[in-house]
NUVOVEX-592163 format. One record per residue (C-alpha): residue number from 1; residue in three letters; x, y, z. Coordinates in steps of 0.5 Angstrom, whole numbers, always signed. Each point is the difference from the previous one (the first is absolute). Layout:
REM residues N
+-----+------+-------+-------+-------+
: pos : code :     X :     Y :     Z :
+-----+------+-------+-------+-------+
: NUM :  ALA :     X :     Y :     Z :
...
+-----+------+-------+-------+-------+
END
This chain:
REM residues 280
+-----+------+-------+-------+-------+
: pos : code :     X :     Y :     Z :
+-----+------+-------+-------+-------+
:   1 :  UNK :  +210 :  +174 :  +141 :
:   2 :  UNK :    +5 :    +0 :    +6 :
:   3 :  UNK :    -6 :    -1 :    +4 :
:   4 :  UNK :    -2 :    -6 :    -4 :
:   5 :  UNK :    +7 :    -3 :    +0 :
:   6 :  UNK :    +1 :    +0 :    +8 :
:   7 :  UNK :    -7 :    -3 :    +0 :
:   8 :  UNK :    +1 :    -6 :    -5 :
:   9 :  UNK :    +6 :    -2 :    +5 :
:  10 :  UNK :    -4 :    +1 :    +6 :
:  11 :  UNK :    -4 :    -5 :    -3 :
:  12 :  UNK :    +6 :    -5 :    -2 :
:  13 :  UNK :    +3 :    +1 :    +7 :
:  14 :  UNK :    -8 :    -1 :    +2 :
:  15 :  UNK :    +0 :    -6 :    -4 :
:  16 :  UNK :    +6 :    -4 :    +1 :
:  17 :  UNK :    +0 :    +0 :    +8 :
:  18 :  UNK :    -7 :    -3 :    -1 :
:  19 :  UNK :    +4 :    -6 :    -2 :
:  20 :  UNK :    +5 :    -2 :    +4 :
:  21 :  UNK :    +6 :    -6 :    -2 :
:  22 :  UNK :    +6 :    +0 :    +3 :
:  23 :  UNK :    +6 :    -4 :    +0 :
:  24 :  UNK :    -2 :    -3 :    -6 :
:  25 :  UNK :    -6 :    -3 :    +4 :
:  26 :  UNK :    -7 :    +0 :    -2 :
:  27 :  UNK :    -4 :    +6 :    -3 :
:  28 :  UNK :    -5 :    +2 :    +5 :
:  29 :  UNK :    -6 :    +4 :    -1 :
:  30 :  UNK :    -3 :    +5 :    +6 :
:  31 :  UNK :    +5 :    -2 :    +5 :
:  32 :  UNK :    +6 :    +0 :    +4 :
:  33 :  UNK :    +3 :    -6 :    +0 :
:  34 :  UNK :    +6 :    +2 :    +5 :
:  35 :  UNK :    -6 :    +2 :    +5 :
:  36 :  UNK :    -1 :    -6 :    +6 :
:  37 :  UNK :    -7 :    -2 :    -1 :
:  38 :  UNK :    -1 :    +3 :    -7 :
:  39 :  UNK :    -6 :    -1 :    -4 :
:  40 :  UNK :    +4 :    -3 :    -6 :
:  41 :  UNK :    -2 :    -6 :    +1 :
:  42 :  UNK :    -8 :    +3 :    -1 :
:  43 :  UNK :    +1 :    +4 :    -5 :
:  44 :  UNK :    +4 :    -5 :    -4 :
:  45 :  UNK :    -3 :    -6 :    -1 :
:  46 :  UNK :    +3 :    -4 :    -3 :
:  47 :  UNK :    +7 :    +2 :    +3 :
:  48 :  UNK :    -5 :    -2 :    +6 :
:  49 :  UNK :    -1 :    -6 :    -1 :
:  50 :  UNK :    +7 :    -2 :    -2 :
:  51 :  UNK :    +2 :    +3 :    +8 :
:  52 :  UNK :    -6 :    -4 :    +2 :
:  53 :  UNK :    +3 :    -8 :    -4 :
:  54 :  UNK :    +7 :    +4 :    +3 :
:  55 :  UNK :    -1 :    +0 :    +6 :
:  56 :  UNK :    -5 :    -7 :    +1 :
:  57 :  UNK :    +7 :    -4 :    -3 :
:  58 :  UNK :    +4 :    +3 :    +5 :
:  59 :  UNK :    -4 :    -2 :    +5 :
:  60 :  UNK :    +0 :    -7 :    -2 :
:  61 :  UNK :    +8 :    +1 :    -2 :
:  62 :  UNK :    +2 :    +3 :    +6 :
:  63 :  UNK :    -2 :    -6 :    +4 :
:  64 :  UNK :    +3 :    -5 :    -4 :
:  65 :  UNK :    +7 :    +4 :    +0 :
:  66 :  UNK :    -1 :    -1 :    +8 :
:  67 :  UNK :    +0 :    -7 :    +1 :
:  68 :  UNK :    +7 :    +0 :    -5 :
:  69 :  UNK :    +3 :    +4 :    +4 :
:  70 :  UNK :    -2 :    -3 :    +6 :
:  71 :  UNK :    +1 :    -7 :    -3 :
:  72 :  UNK :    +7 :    +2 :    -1 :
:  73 :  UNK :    +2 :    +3 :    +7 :
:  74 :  UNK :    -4 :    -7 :    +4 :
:  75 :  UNK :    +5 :    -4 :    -5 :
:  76 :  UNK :    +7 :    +3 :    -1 :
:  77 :  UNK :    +4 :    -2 :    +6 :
:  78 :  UNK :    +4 :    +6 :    +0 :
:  79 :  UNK :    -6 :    +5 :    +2 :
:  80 :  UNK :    +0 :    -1 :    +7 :
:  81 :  UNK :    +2 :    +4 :    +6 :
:  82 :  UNK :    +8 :    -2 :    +0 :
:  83 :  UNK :    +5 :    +4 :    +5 :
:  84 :  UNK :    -4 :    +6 :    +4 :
:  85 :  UNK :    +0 :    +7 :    -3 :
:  86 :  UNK :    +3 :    -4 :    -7 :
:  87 :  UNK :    -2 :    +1 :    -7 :
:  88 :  UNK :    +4 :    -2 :    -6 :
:  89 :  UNK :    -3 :    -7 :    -1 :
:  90 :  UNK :    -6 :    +1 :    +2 :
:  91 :  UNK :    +0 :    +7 :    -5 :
:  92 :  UNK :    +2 :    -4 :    -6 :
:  93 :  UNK :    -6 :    -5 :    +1 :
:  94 :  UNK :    -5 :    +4 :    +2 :
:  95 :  UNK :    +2 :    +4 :    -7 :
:  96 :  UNK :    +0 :    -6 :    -4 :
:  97 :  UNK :    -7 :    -1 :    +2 :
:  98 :  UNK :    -2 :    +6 :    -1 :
:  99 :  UNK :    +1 :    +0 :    -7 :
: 100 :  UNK :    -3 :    -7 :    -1 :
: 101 :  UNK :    -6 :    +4 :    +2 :
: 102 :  UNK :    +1 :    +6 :    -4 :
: 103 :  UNK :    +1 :    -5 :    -6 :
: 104 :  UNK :    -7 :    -4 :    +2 :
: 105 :  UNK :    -4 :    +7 :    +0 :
: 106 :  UNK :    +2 :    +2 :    -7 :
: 107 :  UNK :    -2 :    +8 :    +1 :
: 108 :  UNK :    +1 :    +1 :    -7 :
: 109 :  UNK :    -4 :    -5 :    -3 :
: 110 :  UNK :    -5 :    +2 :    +5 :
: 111 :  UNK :    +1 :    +7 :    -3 :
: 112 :  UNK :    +0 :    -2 :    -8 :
: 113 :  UNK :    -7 :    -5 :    +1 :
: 114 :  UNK :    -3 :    +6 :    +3 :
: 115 :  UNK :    +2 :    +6 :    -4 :
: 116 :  UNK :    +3 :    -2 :    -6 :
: 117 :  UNK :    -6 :    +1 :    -4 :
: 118 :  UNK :    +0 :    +7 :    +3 :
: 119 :  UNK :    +4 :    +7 :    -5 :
: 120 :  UNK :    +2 :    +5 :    +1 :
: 121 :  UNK :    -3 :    +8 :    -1 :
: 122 :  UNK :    +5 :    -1 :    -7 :
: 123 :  UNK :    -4 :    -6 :    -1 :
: 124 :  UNK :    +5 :    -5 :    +0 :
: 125 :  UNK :    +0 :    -6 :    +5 :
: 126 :  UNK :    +3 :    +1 :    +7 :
: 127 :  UNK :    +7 :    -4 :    +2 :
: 128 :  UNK :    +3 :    -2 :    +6 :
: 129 :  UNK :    +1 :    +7 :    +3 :
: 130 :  UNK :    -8 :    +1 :    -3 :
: 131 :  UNK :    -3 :    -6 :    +3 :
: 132 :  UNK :    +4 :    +1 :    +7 :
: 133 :  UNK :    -3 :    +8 :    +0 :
: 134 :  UNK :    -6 :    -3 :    -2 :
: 135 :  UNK :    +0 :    -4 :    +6 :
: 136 :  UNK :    +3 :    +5 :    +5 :
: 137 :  UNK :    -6 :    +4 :    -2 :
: 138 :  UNK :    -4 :    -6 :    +1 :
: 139 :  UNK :    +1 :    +0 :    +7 :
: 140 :  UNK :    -1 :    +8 :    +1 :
: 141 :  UNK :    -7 :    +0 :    -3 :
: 142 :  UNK :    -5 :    +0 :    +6 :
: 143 :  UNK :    -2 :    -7 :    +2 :
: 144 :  UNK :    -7 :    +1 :    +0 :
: 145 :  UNK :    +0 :    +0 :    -8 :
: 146 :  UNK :    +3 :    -6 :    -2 :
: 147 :  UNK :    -3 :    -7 :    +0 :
: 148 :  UNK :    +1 :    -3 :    +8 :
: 149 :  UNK :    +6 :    -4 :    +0 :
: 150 :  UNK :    +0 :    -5 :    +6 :
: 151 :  UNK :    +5 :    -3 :    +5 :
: 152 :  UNK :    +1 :    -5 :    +5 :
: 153 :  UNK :    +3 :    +2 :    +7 :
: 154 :  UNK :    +3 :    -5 :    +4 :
: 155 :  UNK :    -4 :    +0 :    +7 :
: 156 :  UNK :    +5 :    +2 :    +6 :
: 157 :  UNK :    +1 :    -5 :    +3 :
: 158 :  UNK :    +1 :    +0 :    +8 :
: 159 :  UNK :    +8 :    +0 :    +4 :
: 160 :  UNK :    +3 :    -5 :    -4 :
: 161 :  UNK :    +8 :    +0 :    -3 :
: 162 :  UNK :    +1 :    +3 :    -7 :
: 163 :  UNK :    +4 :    -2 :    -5 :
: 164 :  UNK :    +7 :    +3 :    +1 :
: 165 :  UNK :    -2 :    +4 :    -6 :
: 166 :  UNK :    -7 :    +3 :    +2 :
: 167 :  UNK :    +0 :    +6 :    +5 :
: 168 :  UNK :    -3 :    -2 :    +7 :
: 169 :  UNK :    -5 :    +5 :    -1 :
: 170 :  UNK :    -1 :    +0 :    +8 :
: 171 :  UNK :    +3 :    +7 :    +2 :
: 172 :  UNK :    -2 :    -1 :    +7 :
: 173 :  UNK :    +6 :    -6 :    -1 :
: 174 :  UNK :    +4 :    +3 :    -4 :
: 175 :  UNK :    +1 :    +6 :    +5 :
: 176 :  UNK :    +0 :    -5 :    +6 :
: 177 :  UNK :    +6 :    -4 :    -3 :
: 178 :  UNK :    +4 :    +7 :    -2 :
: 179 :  UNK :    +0 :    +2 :    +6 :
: 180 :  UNK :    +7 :    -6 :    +1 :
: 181 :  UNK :    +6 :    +4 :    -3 :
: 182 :  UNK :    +3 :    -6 :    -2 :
: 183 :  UNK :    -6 :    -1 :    -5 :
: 184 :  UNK :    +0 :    +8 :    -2 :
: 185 :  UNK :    +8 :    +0 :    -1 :
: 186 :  UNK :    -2 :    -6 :    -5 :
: 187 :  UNK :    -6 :    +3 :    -3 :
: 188 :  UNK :    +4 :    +7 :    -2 :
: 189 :  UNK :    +6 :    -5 :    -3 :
: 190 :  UNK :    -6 :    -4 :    -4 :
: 191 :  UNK :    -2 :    +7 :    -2 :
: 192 :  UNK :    +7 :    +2 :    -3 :
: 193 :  UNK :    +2 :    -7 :    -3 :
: 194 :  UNK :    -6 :    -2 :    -4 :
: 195 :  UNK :    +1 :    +6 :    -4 :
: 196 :  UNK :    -7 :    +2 :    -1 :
: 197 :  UNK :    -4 :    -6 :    -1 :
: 198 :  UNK :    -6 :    -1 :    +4 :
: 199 :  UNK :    -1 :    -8 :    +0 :
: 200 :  UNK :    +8 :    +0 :    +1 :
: 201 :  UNK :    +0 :    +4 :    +6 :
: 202 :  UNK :    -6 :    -4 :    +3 :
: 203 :  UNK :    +4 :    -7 :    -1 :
: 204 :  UNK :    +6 :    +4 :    +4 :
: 205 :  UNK :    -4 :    +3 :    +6 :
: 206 :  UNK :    -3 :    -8 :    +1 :
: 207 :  UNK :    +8 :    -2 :    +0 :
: 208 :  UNK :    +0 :    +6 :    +6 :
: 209 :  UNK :    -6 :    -3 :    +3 :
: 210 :  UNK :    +2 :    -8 :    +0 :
: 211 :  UNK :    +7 :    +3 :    +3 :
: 212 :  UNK :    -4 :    +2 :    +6 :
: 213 :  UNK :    -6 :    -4 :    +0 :
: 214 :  UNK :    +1 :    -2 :    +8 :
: 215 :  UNK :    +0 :    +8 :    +1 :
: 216 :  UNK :    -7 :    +0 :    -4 :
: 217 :  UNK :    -4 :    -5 :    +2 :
: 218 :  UNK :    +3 :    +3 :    +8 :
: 219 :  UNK :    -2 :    +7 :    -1 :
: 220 :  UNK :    -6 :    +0 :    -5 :
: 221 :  UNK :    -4 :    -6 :    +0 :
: 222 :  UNK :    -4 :    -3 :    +7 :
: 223 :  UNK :    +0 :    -7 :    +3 :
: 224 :  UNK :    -2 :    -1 :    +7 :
: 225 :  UNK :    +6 :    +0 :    +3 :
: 226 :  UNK :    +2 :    +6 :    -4 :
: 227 :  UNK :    -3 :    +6 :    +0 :
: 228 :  UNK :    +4 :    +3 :    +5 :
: 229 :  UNK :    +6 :    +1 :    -4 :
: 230 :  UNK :    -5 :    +2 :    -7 :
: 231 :  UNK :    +1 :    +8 :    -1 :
: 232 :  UNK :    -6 :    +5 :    +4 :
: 233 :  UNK :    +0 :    +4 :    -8 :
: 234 :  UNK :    -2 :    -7 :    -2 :
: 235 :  UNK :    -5 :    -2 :    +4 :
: 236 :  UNK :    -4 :    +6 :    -1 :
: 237 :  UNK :    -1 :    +0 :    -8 :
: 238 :  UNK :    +0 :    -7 :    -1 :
: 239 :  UNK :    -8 :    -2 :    +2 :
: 240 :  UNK :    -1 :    +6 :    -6 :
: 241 :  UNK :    +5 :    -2 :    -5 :
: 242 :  UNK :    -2 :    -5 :    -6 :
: 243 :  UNK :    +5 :    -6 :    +4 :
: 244 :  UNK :    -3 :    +2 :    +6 :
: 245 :  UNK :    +4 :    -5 :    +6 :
: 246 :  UNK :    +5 :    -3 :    -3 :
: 247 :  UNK :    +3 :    -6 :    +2 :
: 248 :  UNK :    +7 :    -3 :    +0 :
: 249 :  UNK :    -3 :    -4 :    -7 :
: 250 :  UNK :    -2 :    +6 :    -3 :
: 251 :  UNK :    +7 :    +4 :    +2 :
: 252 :  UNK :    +2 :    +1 :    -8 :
: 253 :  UNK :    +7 :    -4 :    +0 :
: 254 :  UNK :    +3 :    -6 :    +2 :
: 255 :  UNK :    +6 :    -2 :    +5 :
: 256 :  UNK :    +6 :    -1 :    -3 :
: 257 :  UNK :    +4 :    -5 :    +2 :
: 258 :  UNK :    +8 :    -1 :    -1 :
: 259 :  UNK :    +3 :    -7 :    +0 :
: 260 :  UNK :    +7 :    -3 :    +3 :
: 261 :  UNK :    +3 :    -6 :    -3 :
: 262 :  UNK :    +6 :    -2 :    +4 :
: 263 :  UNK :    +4 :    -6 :    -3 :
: 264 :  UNK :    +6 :    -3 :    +5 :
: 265 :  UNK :    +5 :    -3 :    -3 :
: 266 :  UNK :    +4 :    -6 :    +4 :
: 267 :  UNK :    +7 :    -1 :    -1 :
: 268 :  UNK :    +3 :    -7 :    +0 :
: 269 :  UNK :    +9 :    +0 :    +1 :
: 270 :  UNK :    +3 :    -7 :    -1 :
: 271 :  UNK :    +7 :    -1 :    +3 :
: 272 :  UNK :    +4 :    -5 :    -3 :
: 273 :  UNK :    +5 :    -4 :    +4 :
: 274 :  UNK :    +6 :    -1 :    -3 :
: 275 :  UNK :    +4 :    -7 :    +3 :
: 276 :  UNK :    +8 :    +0 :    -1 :
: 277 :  UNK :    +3 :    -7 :    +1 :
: 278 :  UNK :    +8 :    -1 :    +1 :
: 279 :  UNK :    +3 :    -6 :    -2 :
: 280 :  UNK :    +6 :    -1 :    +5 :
+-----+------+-------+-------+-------+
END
């Protein structure tokens, strides 16, 4: 009888772990959704083809979100470089857009089209935590079982000036420009002041750059006249760098200039001459 008894719960225990949901997510059979590149998607089809509408509107979604955010930054006169190594301005405007963006992207509508027809192992239908479960264990499952999702990448373009919210993407320049330790003392106080925000701090680090771009396009970009004065670390990496030689017009920053206005004022002093006369 005993023997019976331990039997019959090796069973259930045997069962229920054939059958997984977790965190009010989806009930998923024969899998383990926590794995990365499991198999759930294969062994569940109709979770499997709600992954795959999930993952086709995020690629259409995402990109879209994008052009929001970086409408925004192109627009907003306050997400520019300002007063090298300073963030609060810049910081505030950047989260503003970024917002905009997160808005414009709609995760959890996303969510709710894809999975909203989905249950529980209960039965009941999934809600907001459920459909974000389920998506997470949507990105887990092994890409090769879920419909092909395609995405357009932007061609990598040759030497060229960024937006002041993009990475340069040269490594070979950026190495070269920190080599100026004004340029690296302005980096590490964008780094402390931008409180983590990644767009942020790269708008801070163009302000570094436009303070010091005389130095830049002296020591990290090559004219005829110049290449004496170009850093040797420099001129051995560039031609195998994504910029390759770059030239004064490709330096990733614009001088500054600081206009004096000065106004002159002339002074006017009127005498009055004051005639007595004496009667005799």
């Amino acid at each position: 009888m005993l023997h019976s008894r331990w039997l019959a719960l090796v069973l259930v225990l045997v069962s229920s772990a054939s059958t997984v949901a977790h965190a009010g997510g989806p009930c998923l059979a024969g899998c383990d959704p926590s794995q990365k590149n499991n198999t759930c998607c294969q062994e569940n089809p109709d979770f499997g083809a709600a992954c795959s509408a999930y993952l086709a509107s995020v690629a259409v979604a995402e990109p879209a979100a994008d052009e929001v955010l970086t409408t925004c930054l192109d627009n907003s006169t306050r997400c520019v470089p300002t007063a090298a190594g300073r963030c609060t301005i810049v910081l505030g405007c950047v989260q503003n857009c970024q917002r905009q963006k997160w808005i414009a992207f709609d995760g959890a509508q996303l969510r709710q089209d894809a999975f909203g027809s989905l249950t529980t192992c209960s039965g009941a239908p999934l809600n907001a935590q459920g459909q974000q479960s389920a998506a997470n264990d949507c990105n887990r499952c092994d890409p090769a079982t879920v419909a092909a999702v395609t995405t357009s990448t932007p061609a990598t373009a040759a030497a060229s000036n960024s937006p002041s919210y993009q990475p340069i993407g040269d490594q070979c320049f950026t190495s070269c420009i920190l080599r100026l330790p004004s340029i690296r003392r302005c980096y590490e106080r964008c780094n402390r002041n931008c409180d983590g925000n990644r767009t942020a701090r790269l708008i801070c680090e163009r302000g570094c750059r436009d303070s010091q771009c005389l130095a830049i396009k002296a020591r990290c970009t090559f004219t005829q006249h110049s290449q004496s004065k170009v850093f040797p670390q420099y001129s051995q990496c560039c031609p195998d760098s994504p910029g390759g030689f770059r030239g004064p017009e490709d330096s990733e920053c614009e001088t500054t200039t600081t206009s004096t206005s000065t106004t002159s004022t002339t002074s006017v002093t009127t005498t009055t001459a004051t005639t007595s006369t004496t009667r005799a």
